[in-house]
Short mmCIF file of the C-alpha atoms (twelve columns), coordinates in Angstrom:
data_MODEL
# 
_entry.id   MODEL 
# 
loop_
_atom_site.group_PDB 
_atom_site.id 
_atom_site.type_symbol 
_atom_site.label_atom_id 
_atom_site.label_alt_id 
_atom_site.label_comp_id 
_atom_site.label_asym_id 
_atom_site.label_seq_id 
_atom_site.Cartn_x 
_atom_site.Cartn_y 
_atom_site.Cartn_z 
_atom_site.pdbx_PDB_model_num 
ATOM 1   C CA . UNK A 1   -66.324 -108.043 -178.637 1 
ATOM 2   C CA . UNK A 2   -68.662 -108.896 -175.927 1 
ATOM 3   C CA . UNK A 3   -65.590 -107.293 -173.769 1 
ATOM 4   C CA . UNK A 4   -64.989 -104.268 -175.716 1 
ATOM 5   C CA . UNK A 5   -68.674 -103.311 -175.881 1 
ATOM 6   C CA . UNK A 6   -68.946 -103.482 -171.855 1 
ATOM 7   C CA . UNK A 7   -65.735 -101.374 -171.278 1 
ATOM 8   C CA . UNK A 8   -67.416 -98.849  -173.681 1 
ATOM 9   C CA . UNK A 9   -70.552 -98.973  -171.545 1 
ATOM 10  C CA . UNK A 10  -68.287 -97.852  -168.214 1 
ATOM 11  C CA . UNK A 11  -67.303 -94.726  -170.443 1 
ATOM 12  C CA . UNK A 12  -69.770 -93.860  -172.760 1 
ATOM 13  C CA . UNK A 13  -72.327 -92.223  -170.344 1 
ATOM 14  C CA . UNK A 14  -70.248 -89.924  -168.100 1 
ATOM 15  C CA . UNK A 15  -68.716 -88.657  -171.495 1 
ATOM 16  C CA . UNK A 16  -71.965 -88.164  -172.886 1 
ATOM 17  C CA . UNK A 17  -73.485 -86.524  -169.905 1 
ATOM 18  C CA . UNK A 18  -70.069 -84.060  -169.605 1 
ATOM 19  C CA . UNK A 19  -70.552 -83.101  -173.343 1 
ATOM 20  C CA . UNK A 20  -74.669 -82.109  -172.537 1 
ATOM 21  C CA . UNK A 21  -74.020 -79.905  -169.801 1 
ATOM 22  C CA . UNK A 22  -71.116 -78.126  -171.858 1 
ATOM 23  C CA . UNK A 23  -73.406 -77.396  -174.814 1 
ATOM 24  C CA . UNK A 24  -76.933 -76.729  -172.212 1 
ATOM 25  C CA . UNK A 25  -74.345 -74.282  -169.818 1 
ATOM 26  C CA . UNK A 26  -73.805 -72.400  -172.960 1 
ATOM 27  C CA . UNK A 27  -69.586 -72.995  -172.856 1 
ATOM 28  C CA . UNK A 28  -68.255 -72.514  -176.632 1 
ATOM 29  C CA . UNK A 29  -67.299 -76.345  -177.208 1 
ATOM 30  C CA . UNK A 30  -65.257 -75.950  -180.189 1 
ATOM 31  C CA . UNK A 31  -67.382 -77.508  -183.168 1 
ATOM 32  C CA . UNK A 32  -64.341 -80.406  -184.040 1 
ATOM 33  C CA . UNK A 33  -64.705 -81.356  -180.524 1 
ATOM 34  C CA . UNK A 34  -68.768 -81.629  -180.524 1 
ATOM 35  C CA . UNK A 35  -68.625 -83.740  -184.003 1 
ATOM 36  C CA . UNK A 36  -65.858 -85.964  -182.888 1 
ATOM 37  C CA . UNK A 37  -67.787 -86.698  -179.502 1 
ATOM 38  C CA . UNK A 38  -71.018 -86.964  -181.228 1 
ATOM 39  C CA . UNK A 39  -69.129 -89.580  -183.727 1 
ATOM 40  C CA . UNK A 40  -67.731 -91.310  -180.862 1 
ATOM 41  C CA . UNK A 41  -71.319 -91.864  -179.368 1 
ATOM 42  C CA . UNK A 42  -72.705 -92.871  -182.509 1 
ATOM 43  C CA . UNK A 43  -69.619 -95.794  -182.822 1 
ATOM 44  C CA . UNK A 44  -70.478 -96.913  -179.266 1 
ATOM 45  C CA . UNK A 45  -73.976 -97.529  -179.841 1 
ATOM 46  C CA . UNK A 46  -73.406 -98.914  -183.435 1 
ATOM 47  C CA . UNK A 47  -70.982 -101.167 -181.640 1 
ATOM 48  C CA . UNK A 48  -73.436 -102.125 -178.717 1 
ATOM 49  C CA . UNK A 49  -76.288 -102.579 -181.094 1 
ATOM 50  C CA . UNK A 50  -74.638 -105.027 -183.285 1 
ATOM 51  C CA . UNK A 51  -72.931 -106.933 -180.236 1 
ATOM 52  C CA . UNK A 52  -76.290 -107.260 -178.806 1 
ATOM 53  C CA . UNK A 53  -78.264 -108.128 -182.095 1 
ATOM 54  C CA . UNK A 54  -75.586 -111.058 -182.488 1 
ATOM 55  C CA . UNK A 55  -76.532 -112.445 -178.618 1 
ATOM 56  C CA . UNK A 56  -79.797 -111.970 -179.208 1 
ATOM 57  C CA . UNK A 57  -79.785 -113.927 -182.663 1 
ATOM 58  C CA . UNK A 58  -77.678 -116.759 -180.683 1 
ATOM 59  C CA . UNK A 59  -79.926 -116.845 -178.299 1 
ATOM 60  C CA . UNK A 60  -82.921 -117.336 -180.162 1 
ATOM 61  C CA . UNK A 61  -81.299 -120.539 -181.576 1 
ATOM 62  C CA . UNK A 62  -82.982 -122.310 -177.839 1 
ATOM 63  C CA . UNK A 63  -85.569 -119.650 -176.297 1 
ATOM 64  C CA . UNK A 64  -87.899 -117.208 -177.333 1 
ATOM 65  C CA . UNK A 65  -87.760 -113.584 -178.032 1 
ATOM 66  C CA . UNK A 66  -88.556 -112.359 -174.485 1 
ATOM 67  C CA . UNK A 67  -85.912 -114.404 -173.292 1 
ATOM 68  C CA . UNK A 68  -83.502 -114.325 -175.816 1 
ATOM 69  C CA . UNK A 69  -83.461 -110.321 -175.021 1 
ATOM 70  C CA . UNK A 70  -83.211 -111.279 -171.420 1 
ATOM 71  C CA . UNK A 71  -80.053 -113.307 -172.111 1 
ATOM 72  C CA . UNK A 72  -78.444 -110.627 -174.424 1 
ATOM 73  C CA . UNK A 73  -79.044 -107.759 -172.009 1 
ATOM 74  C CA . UNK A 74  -77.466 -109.389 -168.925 1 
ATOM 75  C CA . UNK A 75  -74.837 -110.729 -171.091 1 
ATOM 76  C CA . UNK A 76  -73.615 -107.135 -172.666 1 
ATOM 77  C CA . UNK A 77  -74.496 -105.118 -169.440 1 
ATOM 78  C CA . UNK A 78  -72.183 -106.197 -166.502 1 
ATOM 79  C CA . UNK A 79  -73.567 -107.675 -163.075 1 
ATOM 80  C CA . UNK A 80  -72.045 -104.284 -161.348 1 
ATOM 81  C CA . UNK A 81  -74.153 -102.164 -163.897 1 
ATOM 82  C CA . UNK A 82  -77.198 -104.328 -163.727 1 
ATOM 83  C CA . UNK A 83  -76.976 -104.228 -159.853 1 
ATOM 84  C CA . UNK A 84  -76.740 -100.487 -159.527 1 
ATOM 85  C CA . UNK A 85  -79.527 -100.308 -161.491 1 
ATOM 86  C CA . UNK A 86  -81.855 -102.452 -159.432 1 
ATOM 87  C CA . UNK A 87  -80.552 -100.152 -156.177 1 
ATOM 88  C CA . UNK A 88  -82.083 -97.687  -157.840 1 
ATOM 89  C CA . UNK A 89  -85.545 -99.107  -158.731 1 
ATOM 90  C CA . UNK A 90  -85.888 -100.544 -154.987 1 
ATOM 91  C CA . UNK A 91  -85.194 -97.570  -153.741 1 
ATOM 92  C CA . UNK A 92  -87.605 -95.696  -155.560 1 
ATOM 93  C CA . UNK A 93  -90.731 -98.467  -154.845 1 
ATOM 94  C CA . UNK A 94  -88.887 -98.420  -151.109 1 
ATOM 95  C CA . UNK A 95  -90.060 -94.738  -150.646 1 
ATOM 96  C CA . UNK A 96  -93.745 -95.764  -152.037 1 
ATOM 97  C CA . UNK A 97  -93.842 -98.409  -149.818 1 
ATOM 98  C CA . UNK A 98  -92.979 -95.987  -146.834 1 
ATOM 99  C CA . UNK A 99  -95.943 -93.441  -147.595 1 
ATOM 100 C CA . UNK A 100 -97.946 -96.653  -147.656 1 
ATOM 101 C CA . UNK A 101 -96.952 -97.811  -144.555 1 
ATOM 102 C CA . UNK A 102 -95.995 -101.611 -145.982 1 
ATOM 103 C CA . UNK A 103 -93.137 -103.617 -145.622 1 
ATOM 104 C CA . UNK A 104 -91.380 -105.873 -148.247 1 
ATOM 105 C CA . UNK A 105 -90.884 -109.453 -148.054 1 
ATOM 106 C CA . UNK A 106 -92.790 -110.437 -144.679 1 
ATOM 107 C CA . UNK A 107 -95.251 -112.484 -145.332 1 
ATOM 108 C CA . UNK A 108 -97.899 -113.771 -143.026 1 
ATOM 109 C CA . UNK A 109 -96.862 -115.314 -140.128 1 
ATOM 110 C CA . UNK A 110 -93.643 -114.185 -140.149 1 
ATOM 111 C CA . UNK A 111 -91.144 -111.646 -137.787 1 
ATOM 112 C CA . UNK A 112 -90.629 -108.380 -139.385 1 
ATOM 113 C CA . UNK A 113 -86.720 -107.307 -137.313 1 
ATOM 114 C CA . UNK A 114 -85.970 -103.491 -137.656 1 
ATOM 115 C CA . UNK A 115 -82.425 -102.329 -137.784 1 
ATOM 116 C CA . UNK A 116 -82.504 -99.183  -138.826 1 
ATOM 117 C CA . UNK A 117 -82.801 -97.431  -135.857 1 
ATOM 118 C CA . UNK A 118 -78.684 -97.287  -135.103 1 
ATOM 119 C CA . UNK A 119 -78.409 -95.196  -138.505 1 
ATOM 120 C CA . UNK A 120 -81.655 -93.009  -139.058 1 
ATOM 121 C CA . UNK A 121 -80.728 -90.071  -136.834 1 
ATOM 122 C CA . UNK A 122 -77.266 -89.689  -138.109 1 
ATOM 123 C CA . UNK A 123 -78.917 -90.160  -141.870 1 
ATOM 124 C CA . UNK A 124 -81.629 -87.732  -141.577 1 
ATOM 125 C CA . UNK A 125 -79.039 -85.212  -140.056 1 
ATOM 126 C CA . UNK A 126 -76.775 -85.856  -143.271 1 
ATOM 127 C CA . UNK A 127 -79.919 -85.442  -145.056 1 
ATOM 128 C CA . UNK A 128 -81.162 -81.740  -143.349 1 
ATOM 129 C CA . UNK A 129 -77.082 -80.643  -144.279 1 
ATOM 130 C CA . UNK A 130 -77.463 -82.394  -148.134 1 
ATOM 131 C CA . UNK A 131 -80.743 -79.996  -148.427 1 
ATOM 132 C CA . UNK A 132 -78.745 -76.759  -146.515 1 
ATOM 133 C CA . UNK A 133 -75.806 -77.668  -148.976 1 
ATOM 134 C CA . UNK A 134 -78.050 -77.319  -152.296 1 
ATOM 135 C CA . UNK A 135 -79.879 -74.059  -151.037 1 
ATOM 136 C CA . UNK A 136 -75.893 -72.759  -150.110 1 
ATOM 137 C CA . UNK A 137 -74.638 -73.710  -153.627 1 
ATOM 138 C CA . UNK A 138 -77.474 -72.403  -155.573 1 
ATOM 139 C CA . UNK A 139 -77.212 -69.067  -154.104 1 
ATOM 140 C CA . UNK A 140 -73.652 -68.820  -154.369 1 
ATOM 141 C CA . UNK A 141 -73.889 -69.943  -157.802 1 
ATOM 142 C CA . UNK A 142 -76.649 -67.435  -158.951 1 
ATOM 143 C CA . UNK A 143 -74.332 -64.611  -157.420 1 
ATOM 144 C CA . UNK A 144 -71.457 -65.304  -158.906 1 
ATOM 145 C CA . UNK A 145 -73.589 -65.474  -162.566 1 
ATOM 146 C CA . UNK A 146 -72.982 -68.781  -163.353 1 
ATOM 147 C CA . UNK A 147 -75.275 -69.649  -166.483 1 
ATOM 148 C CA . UNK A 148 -77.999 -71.502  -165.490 1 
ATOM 149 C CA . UNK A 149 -77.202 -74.216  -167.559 1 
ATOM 150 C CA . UNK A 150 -74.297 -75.263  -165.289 1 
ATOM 151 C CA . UNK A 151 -76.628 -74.121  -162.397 1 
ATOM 152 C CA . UNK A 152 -79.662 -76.329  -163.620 1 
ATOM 153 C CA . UNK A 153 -77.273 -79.276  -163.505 1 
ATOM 154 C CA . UNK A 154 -76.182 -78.696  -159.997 1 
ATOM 155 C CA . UNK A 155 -79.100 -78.713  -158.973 1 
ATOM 156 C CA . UNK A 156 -80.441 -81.646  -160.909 1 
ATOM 157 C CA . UNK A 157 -77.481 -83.725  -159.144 1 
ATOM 158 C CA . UNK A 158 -77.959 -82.529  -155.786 1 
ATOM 159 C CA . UNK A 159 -81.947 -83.091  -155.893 1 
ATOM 160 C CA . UNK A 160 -80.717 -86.734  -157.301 1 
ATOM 161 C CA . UNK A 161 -78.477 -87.314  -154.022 1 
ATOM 162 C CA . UNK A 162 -81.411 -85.847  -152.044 1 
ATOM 163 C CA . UNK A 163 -83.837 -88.512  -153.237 1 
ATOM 164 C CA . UNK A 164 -80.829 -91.500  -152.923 1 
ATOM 165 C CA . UNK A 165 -80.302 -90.726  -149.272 1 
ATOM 166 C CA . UNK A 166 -84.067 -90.954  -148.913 1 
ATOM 167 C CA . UNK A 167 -84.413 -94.034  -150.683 1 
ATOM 168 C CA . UNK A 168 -81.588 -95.600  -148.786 1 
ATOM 169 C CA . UNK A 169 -83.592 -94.416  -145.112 1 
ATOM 170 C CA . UNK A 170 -86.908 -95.742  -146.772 1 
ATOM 171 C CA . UNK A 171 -85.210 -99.086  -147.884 1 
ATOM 172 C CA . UNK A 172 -83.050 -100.182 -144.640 1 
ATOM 173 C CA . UNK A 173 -86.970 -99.409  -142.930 1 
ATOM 174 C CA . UNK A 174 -89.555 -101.023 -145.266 1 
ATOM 175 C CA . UNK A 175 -87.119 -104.149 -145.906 1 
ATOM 176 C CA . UNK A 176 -86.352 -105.669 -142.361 1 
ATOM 177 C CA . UNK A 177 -84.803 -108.495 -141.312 1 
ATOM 178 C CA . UNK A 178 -86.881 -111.522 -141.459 1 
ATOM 179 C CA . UNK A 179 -87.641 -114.407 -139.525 1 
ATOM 180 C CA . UNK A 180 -89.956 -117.456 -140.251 1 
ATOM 181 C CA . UNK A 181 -90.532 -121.220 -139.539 1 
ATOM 182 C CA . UNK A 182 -88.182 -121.874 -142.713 1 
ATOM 183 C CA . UNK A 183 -85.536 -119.412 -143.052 1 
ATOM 184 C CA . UNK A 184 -84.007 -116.502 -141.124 1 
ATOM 185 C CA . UNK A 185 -83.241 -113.560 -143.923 1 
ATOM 186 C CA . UNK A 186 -80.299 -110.823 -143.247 1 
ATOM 187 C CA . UNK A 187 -80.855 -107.684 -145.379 1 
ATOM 188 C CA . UNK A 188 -79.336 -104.178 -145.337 1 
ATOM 189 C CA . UNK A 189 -81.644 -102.092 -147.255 1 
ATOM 190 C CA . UNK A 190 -82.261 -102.792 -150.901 1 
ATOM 191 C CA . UNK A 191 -78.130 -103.337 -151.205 1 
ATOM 192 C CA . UNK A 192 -77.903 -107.088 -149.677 1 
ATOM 193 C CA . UNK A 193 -80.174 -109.884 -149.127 1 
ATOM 194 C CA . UNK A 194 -79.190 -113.143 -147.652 1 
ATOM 195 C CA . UNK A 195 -81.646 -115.793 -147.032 1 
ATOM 196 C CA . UNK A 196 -80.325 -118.663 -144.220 1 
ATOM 197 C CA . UNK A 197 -81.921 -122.108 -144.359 1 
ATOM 198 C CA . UNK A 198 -83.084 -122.353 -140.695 1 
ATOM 199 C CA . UNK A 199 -82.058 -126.323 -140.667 1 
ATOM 200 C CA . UNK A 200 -78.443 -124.862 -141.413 1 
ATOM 201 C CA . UNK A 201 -78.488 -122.827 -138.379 1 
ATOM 202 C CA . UNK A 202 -76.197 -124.011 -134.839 1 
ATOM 203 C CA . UNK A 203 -76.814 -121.174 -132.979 1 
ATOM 204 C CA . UNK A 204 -77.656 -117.890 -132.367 1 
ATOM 205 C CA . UNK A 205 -76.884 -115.539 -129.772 1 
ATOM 206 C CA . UNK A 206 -76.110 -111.777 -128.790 1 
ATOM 207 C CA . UNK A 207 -72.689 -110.536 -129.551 1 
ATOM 208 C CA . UNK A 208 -72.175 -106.833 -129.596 1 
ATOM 209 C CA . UNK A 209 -69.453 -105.355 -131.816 1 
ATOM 210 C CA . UNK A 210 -69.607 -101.497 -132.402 1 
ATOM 211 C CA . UNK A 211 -66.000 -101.364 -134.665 1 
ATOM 212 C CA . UNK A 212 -67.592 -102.866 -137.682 1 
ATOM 213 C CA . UNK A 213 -65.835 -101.826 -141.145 1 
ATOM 214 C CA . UNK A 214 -68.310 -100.857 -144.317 1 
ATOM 215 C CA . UNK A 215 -72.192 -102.553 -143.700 1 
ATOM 216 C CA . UNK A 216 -71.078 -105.765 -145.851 1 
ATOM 217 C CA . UNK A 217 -68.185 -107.028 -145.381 1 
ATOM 218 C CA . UNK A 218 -66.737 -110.749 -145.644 1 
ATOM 219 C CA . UNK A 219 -63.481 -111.872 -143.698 1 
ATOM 220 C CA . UNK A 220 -62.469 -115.458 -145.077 1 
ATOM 221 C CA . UNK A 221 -66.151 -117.575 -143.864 1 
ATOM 222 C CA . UNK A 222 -67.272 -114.495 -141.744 1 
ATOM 223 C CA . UNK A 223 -69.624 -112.122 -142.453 1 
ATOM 224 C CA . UNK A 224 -70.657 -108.990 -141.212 1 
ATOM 225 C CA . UNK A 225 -73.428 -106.583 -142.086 1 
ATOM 226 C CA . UNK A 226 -73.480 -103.863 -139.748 1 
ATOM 227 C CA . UNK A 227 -75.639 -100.886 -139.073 1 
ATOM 228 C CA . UNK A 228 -73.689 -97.506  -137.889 1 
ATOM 229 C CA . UNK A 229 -70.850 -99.555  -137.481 1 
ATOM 230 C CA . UNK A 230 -72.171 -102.373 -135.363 1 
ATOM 231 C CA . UNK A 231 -73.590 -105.850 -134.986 1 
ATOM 232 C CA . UNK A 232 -75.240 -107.379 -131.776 1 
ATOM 233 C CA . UNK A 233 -76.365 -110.998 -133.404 1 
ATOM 234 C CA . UNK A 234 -74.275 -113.541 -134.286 1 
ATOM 235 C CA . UNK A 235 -75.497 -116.794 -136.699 1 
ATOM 236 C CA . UNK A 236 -73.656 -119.836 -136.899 1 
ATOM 237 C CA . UNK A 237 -74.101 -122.211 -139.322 1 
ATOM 238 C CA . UNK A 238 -73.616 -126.112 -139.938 1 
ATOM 239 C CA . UNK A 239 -72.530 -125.135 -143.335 1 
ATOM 240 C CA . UNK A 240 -71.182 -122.687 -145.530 1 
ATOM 241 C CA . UNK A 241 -74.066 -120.390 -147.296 1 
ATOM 242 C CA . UNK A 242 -73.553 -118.366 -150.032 1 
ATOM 243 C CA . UNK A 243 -73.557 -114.538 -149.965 1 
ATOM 244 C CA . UNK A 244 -74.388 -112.621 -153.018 1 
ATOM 245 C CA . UNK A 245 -72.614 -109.131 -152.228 1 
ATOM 246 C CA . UNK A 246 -73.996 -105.665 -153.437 1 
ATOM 247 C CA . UNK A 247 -72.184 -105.825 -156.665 1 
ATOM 248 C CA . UNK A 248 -72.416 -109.066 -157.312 1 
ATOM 249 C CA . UNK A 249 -69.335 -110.816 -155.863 1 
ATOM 250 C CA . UNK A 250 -70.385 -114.076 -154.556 1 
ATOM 251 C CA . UNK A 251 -68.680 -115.589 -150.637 1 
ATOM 252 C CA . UNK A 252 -68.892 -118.974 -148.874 1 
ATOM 253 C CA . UNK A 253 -69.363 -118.344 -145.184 1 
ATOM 254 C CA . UNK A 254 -70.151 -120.326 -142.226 1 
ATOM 255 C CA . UNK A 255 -70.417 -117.511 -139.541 1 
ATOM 256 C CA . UNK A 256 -72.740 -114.504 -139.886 1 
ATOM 257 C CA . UNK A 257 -73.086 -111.065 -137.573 1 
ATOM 258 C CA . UNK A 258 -75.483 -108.537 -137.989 1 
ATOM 259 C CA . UNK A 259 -77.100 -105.531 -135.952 1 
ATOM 260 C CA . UNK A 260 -80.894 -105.552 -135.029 1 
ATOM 261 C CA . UNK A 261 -82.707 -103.284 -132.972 1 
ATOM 262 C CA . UNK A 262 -84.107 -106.008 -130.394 1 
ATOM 263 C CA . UNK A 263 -81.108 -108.659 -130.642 1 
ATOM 264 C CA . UNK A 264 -83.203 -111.029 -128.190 1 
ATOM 265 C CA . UNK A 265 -85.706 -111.023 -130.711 1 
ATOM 266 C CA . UNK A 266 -84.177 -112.471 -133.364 1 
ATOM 267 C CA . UNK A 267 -82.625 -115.192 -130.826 1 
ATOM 268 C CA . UNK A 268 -85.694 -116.026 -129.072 1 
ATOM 269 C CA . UNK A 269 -87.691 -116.693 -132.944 1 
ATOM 270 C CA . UNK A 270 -84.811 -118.533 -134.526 1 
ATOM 271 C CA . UNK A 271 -84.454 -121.572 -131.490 1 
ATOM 272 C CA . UNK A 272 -84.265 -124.437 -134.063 1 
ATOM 273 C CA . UNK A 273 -87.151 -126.194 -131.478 1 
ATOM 274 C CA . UNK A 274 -89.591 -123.200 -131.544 1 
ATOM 275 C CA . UNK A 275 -91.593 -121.708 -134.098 1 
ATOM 276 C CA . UNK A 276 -91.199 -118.878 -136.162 1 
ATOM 277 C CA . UNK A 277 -93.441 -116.221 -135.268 1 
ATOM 278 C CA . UNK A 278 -96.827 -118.077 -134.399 1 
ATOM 279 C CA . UNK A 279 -98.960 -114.633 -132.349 1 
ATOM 280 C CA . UNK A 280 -95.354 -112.981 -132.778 1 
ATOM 281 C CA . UNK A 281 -96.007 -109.127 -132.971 1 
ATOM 282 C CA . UNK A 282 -95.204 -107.177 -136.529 1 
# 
């Protein structure tokens, strides 16, 4: 069951949200299709409710009720969902953290490594033609008398892209790389966060690559999380680390490359015989 009711969660919303704009655009849904959809809804959540009232109640057996809806919730809602999800909320407390002016996860002491300098012109260009787009398509859509409640929805789902590709900017620059006495930590944005053990590190040293393939990517023990396509920093390690990728999928690899925006930084702070970042700019 605990199968059934998370395939039903992959189809139940996009059904749901193609039947509301039907019936808020003002289309004549036939009333047979309306009550069947609505019943359909009504199954799925009947069906996810008692799923996750059973999980809960087993889980209750050993823990208490906070965690026993902890346990039920991550065991109904897949990792993929749950993951999405979280790209979401760090991407909305990303952009906060930009009007502030802060930076996540560098703590005192420690070397704060941009990288998003390869990507933010080309972004904020894609950005300026996401807004031109929505002006375009709103127009064009009021002239051709499209009922507003189609229009409305265009628009809500073009502002929503609008505020992603700002989150994503506001995440890859308030969440750098990080280096300190204990650890040297690879991240791409709120999407993937890798934290390397500095005792398991051989080496490190400039390697520039500029045909890199997606910004995470794993080839047998080798990873690669580029920026615009490259990497200039390559991390070898004494033994395999695991990588969590941005859905979830989990990797074993001894080699890592990634892109920084002052390679020789990252070297210079991560000699196994030096220190982190003691009077180390941030």
């Amino acid at each position: 069951m605990v199968r059934v009711a998370r395939a039903v969660l992959f189809g139940l919303f996009p059904f749901e949200i193609v039947l509301l704009v039907l019936l808020v655009s003002g289309v004549a849904v036939p009333r047979p299709v309306v009550v069947a959809g609505e019943a359909v809804v009504l199954a799925a959540l009947a069906l996810e409710g008692t799923v996750a009232f059973r999980l809960y109640r087993a889980a209750r057996r050993d823990a208490g009720r906070a965690e026993a809806v902890r346990r039920a919730y991550r065991t109904i809602v897949p990792v993929q969902v749950r993951r999405v999800m979280a790209f979401d909320k760090d991407g909305m407390v990303s952009l906060a953290m930009l009007v502030a002016r802060r930076r996540h996860g560098v703590p005192e002491g420690a070397v704060g490594v941009p990288y998003a300098g390869a990507q933010t012109a080309t972004m904020l260009a894609f950005l300026a033609a996401m807004v031109v787009e929505l002006v375009v398509v709103e127009v064009l859509l009021g002239a051709l008398g499209v009922p507003a409640g189609i229009r409305l929805a265009v628009l809500m789902i073009d502002l929503y892209s609008v505020v992603i590709v700002l989150a994503v900017i506001a995440a890859c620059v308030t969440r750098p790389h990080v280096v300190t006495d204990e650890e040297v930590r690879v991240r791409y944005g709120a999407f993937f966060d890798l934290r390397i053990p500095r005792e398991k590190i051989a080496s490190v040293r400039t390697v520039r690559r500029y045909d890199e393939s997606g910004p995470v990517r794993v080839d047998g023990e080798r990873l690669a999380v580029a920026v615009g396509a490259q990497t200039n920093v390559l991390v070898e390690l004494t033994e395999p680390v695991v990588a969590v990728r941005p859905l979830g999928k989990r990797a074993r690899v001894r080699s890592v490359r990634f892109y920084a925006d002052d390679p020789s930084l990252v070297a210079s702070r991560t000699r196994r015989d030096g220190p982190a970042a003691q009077g180390a700019p941030r």
